[in-house]
TINUMI-770837 format. One record per residue: residue number from 1; residue in one letter; chain; x, y, z of N, C-alpha, C in turn. Coordinates in steps of 0.02 Angstrom, whole numbers, plus 50000, padded with zeros to 5 digits. Example, Ala and Ser with C-alpha at 12.3 -4.5 7.8 and 13.67 -1.06 7.14 Angstrom:
<recs>
<rec 1; A; A; <50660; 49716; 50390>; <50615; 49775; 50390>; <50660; 49835; 50390>> <rec 2; S; A; <50642; 49888; 50354>; <50684; 49947; 50357>; <50645; 50002; 50394>> 
</recs>
This chain:
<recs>
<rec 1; X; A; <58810; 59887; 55488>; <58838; 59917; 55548>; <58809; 59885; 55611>> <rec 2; X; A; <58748; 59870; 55611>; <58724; 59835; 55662>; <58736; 59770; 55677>> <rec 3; X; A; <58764; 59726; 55659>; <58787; 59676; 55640>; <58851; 59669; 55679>> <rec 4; X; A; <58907; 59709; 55636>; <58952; 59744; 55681>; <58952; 59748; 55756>> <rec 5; X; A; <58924; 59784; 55766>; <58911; 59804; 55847>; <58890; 59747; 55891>> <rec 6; X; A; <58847; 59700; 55849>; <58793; 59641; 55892>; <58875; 59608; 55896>> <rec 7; X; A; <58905; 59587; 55852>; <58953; 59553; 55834>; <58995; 59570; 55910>> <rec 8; X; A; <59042; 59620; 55910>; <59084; 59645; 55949>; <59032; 59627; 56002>> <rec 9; X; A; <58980; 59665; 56044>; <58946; 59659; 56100>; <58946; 59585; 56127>> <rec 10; X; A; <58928; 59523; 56101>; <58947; 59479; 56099>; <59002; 59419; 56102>> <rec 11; X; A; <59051; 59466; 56094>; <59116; 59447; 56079>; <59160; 59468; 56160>> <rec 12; X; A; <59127; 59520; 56154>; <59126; 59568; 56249>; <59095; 59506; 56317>> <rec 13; X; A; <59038; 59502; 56310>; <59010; 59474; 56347>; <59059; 59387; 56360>> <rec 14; X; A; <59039; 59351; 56306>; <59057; 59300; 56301>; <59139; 59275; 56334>> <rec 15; X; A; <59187; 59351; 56318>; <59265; 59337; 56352>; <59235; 59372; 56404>> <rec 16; X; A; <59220; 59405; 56444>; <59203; 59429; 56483>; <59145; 59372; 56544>> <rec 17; X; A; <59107; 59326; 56516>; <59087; 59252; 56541>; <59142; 59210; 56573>> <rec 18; X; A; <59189; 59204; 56520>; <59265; 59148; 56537>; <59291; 59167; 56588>> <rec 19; X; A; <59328; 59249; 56593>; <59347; 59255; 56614>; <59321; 59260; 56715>> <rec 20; X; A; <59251; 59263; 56709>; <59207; 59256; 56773>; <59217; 59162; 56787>> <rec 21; X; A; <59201; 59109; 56751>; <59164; 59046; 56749>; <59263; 59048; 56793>> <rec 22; X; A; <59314; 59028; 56752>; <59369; 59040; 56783>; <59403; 59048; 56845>> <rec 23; X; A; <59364; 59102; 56880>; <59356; 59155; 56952>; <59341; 59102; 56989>> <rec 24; X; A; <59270; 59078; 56983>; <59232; 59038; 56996>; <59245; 58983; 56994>> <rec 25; X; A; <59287; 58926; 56960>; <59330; 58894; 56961>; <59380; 58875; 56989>> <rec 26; X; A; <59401; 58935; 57002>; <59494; 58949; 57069>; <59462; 58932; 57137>> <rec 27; X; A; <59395; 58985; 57148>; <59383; 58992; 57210>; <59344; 58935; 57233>> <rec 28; X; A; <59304; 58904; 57194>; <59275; 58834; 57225>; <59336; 58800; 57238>> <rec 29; X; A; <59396; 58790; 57192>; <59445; 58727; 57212>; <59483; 58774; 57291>> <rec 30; X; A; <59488; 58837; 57291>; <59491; 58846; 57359>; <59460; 58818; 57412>> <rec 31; X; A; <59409; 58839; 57417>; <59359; 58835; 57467>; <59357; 58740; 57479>> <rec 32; X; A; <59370; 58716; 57446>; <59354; 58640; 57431>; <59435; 58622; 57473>> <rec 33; X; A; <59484; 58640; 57442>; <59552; 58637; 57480>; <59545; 58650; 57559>> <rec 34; X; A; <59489; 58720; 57580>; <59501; 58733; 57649>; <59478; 58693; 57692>> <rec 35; X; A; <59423; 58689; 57660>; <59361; 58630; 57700>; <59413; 58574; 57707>> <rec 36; X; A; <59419; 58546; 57667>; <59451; 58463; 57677>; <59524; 58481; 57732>> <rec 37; X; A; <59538; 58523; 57745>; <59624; 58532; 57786>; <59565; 58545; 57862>> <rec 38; X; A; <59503; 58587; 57857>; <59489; 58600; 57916>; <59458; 58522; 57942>> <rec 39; X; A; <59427; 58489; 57882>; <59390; 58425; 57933>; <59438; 58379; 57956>> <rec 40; X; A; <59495; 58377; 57921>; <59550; 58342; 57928>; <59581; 58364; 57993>> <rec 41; X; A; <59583; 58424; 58019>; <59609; 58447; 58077>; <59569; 58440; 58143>> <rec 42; X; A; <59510; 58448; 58122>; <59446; 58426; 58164>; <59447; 58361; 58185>> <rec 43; X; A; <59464; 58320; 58136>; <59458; 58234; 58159>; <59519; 58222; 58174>> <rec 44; X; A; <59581; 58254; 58203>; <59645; 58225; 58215>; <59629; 58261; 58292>> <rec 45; X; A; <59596; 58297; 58298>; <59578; 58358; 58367>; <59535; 58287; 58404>> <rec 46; X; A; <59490; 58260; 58374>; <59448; 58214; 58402>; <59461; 58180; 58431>> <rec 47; X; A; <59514; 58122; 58382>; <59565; 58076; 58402>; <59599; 58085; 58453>> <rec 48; X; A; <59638; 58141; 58438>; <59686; 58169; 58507>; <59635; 58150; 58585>> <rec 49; X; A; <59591; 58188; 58584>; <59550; 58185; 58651>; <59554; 58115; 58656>> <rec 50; X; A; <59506; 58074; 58631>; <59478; 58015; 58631>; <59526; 57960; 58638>> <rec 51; X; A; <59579; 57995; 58647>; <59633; 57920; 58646>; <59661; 57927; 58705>> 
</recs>
């Protein structure tokens, strides 16, 4: 029976890992998407002046 339980508990955690690592996954390629559109907007802002 204990075995059992370690088994399942384990089985919990582990899909319950993926489904976080995943999260964590989406939201870095967000954050990575925003950054690069804001520096990109920043250095066309630059340009603009400077020319």
């Amino acid at each position: 029976m204990k075995y059992i339980l370690l088994i399942a508990t384990v089985l919990t955690v582990f899909s319950g890992c993926s489904a976080t690592w995943s999260g964590v996954k989406e939201d870095t390629s967000k954050a990575a998407d925003w950054t690069k559109e804001k520096v990109n907007q920043g250095a066309a802002y630059v340009k603009e002046k400077t020319e």
